[in-house]
C-alpha positions in Angstrom: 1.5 20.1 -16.6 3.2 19.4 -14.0 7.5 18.8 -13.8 7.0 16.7 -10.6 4.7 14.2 -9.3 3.8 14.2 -5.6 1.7 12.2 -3.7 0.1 13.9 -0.6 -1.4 11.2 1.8 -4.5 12.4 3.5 -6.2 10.1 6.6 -10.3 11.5 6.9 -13.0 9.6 7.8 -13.3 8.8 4.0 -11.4 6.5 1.3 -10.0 6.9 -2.2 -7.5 8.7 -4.3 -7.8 12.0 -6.0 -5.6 13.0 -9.2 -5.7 16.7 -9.3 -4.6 16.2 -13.2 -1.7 18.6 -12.5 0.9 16.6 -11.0 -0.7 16.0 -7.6 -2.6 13.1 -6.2 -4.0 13.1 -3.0 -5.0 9.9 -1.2 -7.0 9.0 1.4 -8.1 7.0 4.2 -6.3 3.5 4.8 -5.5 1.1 2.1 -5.1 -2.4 2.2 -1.6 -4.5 1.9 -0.3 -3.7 -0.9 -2.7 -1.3 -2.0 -0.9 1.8 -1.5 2.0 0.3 -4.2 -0.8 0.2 -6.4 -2.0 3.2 -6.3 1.2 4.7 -6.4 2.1 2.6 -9.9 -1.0 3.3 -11.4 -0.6 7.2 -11.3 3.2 7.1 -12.3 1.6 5.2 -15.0 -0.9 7.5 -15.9 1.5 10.8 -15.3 4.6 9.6 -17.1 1.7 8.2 -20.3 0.4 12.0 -20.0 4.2 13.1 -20.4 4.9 11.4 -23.7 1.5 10.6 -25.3 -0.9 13.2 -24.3 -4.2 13.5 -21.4 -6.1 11.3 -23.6 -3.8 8.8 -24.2 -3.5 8.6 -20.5 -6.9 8.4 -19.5 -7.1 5.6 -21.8 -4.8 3.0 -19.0 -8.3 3.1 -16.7 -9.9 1.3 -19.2 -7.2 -1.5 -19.9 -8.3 -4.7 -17.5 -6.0 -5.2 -14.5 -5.3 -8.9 -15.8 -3.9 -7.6 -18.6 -2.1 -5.2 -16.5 -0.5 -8.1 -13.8 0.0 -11.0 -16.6 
């Protein structure tokens, strides 16, 4: 696993983010206002999870509801 996390911003014709799994995510294309905060929390989230608890435990954050998440 990776020591560092870096984000890599990509503009192509398409849109979405990548996580490599190894410390490097990769987005793409524009985002919306405010988006591109989200993104970037989210896959601290899911790194800095993967640090302390494991892969699986991290995986585990896509399936918690974004209300939960912003209450």
């Amino acid at each position: 696993m990776a020591k560092a996390l870096q984000f890599l911003f990509r503009f192509p014709p398409i849109h979405g983010v990548y996580d490599t799994g190894e410390g490097i995510v990769y987005i793409f294309g524009e985002q919306h206002d405010g988006e591109i905060e989200d993104v970037i929390n989210h896959e601290v989230m899911h790194w800095a999870v993967q640090k302390v608890a494991g892969k699986r435990a991290s995986l585990k954050l896509d399936k918690i509801p974004m209300k939960a998440v912003k209450a």
